[in-house]
N, C-alpha and C positions, 0 to 999 in steps of 0.2 A: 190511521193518520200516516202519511210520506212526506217527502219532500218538498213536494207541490199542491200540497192539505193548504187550504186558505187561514191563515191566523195574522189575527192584529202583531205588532211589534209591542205594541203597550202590554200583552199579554204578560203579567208579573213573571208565570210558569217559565215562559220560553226567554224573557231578559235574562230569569236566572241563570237559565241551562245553558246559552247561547255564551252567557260571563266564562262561565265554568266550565265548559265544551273548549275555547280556545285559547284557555289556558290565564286568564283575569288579564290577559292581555288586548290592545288596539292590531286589528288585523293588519294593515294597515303600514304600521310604524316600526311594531312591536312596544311599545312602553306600555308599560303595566296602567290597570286602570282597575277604580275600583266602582263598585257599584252606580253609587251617584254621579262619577264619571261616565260610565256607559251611554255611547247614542249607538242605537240597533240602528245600520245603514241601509237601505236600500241599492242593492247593484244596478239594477234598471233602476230609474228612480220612478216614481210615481209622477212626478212633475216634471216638464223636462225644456229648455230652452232651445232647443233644438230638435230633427227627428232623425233617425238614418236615413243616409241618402245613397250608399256603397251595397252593390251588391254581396259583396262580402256578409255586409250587417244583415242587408233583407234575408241570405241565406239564413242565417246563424238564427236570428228572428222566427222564421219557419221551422226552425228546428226546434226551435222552446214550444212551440204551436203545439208541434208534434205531441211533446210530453205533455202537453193541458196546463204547460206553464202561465202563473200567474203569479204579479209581483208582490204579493203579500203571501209570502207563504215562505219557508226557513231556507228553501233552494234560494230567495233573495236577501238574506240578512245576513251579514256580517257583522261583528264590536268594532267599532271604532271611539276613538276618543273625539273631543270634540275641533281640534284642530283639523284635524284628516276631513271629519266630516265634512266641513264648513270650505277646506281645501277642493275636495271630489266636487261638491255642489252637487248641481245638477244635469250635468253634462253625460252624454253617455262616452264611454270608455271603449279605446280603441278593443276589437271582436276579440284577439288574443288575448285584451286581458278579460273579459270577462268569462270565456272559454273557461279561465284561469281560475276565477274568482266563483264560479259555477259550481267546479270538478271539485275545489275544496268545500263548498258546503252541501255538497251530495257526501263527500269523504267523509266529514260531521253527523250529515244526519241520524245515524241512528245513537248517538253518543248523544245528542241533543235531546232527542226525542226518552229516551232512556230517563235522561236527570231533569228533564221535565214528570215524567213520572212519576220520578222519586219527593221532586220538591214536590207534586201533588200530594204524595202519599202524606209528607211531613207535616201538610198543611190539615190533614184529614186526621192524623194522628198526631196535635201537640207533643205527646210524651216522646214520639221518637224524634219529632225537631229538637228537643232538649235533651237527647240523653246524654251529650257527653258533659254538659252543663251538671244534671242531675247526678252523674258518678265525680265529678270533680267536689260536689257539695260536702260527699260523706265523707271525705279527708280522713278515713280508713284505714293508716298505711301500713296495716298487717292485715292480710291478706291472702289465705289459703289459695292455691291455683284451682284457678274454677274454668271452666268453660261453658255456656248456656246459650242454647240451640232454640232459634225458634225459626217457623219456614220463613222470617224475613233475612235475622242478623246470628250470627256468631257471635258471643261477647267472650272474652278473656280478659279474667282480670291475676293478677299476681302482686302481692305486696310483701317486700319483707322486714318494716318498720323505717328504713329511711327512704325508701322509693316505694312506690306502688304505680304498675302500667295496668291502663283499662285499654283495652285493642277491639277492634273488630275484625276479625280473621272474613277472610274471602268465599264465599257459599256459591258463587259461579265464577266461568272463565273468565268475566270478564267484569268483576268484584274485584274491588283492591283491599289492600291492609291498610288501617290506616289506627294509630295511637293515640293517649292522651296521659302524659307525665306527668303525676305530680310525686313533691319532693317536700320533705319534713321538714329541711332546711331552716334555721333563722333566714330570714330575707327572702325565702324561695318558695314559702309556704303559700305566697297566693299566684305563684308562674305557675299554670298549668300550660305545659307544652303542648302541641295539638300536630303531631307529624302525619304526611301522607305516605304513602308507601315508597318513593322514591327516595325521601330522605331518610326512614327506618333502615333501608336497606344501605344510604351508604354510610349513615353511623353510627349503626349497632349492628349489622352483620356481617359489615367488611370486618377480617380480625376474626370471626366464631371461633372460641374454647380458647383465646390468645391469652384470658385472664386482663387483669389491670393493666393495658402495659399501651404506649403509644402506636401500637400496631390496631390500636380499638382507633378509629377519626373521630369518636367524641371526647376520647383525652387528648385537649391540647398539648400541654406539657406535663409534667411530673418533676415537681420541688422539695424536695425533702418529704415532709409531710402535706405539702398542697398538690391538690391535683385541680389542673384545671379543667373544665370541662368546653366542649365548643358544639354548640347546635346551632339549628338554622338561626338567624338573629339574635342568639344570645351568647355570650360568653362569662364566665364567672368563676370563683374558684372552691371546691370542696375540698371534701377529706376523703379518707380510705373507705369508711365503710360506704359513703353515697355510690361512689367511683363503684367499688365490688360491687354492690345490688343490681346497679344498673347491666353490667356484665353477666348476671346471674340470670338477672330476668328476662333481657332481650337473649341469651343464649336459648333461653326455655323457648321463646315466641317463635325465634327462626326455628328449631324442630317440631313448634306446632302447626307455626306456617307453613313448610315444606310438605308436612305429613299432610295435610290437608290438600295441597297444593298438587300431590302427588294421588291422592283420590280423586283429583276434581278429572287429572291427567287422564286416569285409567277410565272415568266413569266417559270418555267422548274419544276413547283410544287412540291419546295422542303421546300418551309416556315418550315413546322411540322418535319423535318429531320436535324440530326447532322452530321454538314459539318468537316467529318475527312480528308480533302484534299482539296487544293483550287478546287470545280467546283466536289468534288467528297461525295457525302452522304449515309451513312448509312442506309440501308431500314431495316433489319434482321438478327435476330442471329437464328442459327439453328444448328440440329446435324449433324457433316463431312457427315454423310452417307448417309443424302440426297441431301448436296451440290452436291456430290460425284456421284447420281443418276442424280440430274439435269444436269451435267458434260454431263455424260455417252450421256445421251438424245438429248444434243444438240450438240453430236457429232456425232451421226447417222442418224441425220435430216436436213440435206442441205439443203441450200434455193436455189442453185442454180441448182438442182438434182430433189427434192422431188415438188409434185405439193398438197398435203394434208396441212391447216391449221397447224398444227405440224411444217414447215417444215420451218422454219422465222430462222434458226441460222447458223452461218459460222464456219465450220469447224477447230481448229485451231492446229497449232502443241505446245500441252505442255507439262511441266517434271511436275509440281505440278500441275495439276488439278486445276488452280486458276481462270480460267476466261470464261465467258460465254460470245459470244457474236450476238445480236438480231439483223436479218439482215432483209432487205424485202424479200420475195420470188420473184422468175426470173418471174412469172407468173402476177404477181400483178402490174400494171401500174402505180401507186405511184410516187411522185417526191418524192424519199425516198434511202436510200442505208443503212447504219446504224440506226437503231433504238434506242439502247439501248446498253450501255454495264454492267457487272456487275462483280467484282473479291475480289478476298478472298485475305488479306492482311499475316495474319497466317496460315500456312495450318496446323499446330503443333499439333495445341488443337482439340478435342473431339467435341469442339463447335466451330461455325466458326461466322465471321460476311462479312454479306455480304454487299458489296457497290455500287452504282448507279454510273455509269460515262454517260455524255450528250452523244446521240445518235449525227451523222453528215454525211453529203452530201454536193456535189459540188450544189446543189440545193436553196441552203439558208445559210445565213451567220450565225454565231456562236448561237445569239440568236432569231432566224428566224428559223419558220418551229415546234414548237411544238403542235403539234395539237393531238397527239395521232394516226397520220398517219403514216405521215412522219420522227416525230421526238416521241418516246416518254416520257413524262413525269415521276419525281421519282413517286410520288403517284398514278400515273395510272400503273407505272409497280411493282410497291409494290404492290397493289390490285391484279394485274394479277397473280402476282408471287402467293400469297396466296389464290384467291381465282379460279385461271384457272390452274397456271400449278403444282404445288404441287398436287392439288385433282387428276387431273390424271395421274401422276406417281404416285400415291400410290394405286390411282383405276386399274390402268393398273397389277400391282405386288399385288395387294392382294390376301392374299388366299379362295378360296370359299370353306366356311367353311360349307357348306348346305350336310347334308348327304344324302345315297341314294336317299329316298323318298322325301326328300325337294329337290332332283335334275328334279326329274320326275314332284313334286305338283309347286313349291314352284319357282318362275320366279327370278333370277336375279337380286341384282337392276344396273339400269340402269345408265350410269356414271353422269347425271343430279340431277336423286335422289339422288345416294352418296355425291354428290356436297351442294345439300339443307343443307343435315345433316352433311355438315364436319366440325370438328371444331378444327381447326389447333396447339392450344395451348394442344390438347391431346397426339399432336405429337412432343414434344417437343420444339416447332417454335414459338419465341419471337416476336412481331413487333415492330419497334424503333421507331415507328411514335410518335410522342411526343404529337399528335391531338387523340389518343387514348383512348377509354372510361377507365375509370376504371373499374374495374371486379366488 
């Protein structure tokens, strides 16, 4: 299933995912919506008062053509609330925005498609729809630290009589942390807190090993003997030992988190690489013009056509020149399908940065299969990128600058020899790897 797969909106799976993909918000508006509130919109609408009549539209039109676009299918849904909806109608929208409105749920899709999934799974497996429900019941709050692996979930649970956190630690790149608090408290005994990993991180691991003290963001203040406590929508006040558990326990989760966080790193060799996207790294900055080139390259080199080394990349239909992507060749018996992808976030500037996204196949599950075959690696394809396919697209395009008689005396060098002596940073070509010598 892609972007342009045919599916109802009524589809429960894809309401969910579509909620929860842009964040429980109206695309739209931005004001928060919740379930019952959700209208899944149509950007072309299905019905329409009008038709294009601008060439502008017919191009843009034919280019949806292109892709096998069809308006029931997640490339057209957007959340909105029911105002906006009812605001849009059925009018079609001037090309730029919809260009607009396009590029962002292509951006979505696999984020959608993913927690469609997962609600599928949830729906297939009642018990994991309920599990945080199910560790909340057994009010347990001594707690030996456990940690329990199975190839779906991570569970961490740690309790030490006034607190007890049940977590789910992260098993791929693109896995979050997410908790569940409960607290012994008089009054507190039926709040189970439910954090996603955004808010674990800004208040229980801003502050790590700081102890009790208002450099933690979930102690608001410190009274004598009250401490008060502040999480997302609640505020209240404790005592010393709740305050310390909490401190005890999230200090344990961020070193089990990180540790974890730091094999998931090494297991798709991006340790040395800045993660500007969950599951997505920064390899290189470099000048458009030879993103632009590399572009060019890997769209006339089919892996499903061409039978030459070269010929590893899938053809794609783009408007910005933003994405490369590394396929196996049809010829190559690999348990392999995607290798690699790579895409340019700004096309705007002069310089671009380029990004690593995991290669995937029905072959091996998320973090299964990097071996530099099948799957490959950020620093095996930042090496490749630099030291295989830049040398020859600039060897291929250079000029032979050998005059007459050095055409007649004087051999060529060969693309190996140009390769010994290339040295990439003459060409304006950054590398981001943070494991990088100094000059």
């Amino acid at each position: 299933m892609d972007a342009y797969t045919y599916i109802k909106k009524s589809d429960e799976n894809l309401r969910n995912a579509i909620h929860k993909a842009y964040g429980k918000k109206c695309f739209y508006c931005g004001e928060k919506i919740n379930m019952n509130q959700l209208e899944v919109d149509h950007i072309i609408p299905i019905c329409v008062t009008t038709k294009p009549t601008t060439t502008e539209m017919e191009d843009y039109f034919n280019e949806l053509e292109e892709k096998n676009f069809i308006k029931d299918c997640i490339a057209n849904y957007l959340p909105a609330c029911s105002h906006c909806n009812k605001q849009k109608g059925n009018q079609y929208l001037a090309v730029g925005n919809l260009r607009y409105y396009h590029e962002q749920t292509i951006r979505h899709t696999n984020k959608v498609l993913k927690l469609m999934e997962k609600f599928r799974y949830a729906k297939e497996d009642p018990k994991k729809e309920r599990e945080f429900e199910a560790l909340s019941r057994g009010k347990d709050y001594i707690q030996k630290k456990t940690i329990s692996e199975t190839p779906h979930d991570c569970v961490y649970a740690y309790g030490l009589g006034a607190v007890r956190v049940n977590a789910f630690l992260p098993m791929k790149l693109k896995g979050e942390l997410a908790c569940l608090i409960l607290f012994k408290q008089n009054g507190l005994i039926d709040c189970n807190l439910s954090l996603d990993e955004i808010d674990i991180k800004t208040y229980f691991f801003e502050g790590y090993k700081t102890g009790v003290t208002t450099s933690r963001n979930y102690i608001w203040y410190i009274d004598s003997d009250v401490f008060a406590i502040k999480l997302p929508n609640n505020r209240f006040s404790s005592d010393f030992e709740t305050a310390e558990q909490l401190s005890i326990i999230f200090d344990d989760l961020y070193d089990e988190y990180y540790k974890r966080k730091d094999v998931l790193l090494n297991t798709v060799g991006a340790t040395y690489f800045e993660e500007v996207d969950k599951g997505e790294f920064l390899l290189l900055s470099l000048p458009k013009n030879i993103w632009l080139g590399m572009v060019d390259f890997a769209q006339k080199h089919d892996h499903f056509i061409g039978d030459s080394e070269w010929d590893i990349f899938k053809p794609l239909s783009l408007v910005d020149n933003d994405h490369i992507m590394i396929y196996k060749n049809h010829l190559d018996n690999t348990k392999a399908d995607v290798l690699a992808e790579l895409y340019v976030k700004d096309m705007s500037r002069s310089y671009v940065d380029v990004v690593w996204k995991a290669g995937y196949t029905s072959h091996f599950r998320d973090m299964e299969g990097f071996d530099n075959k099948s799957k490959w690696k950020a620093d095996y394809t930042h090496g490749w990128i630099l030291n295989e396919f830049i040398p020859y697209l600039i060897y291929l395009n250079a000029p032979d600058d050998r005059n007459f008689l050095q055409r007649i005396y004087k051999r060529k060098l060969s693309l190996e020899e140009f390769k010994a002596g290339f040295d990439y940073r003459k060409f304006g070509i950054f590398s981001r790897s943070l494991n990088e010598p100094d000059d």
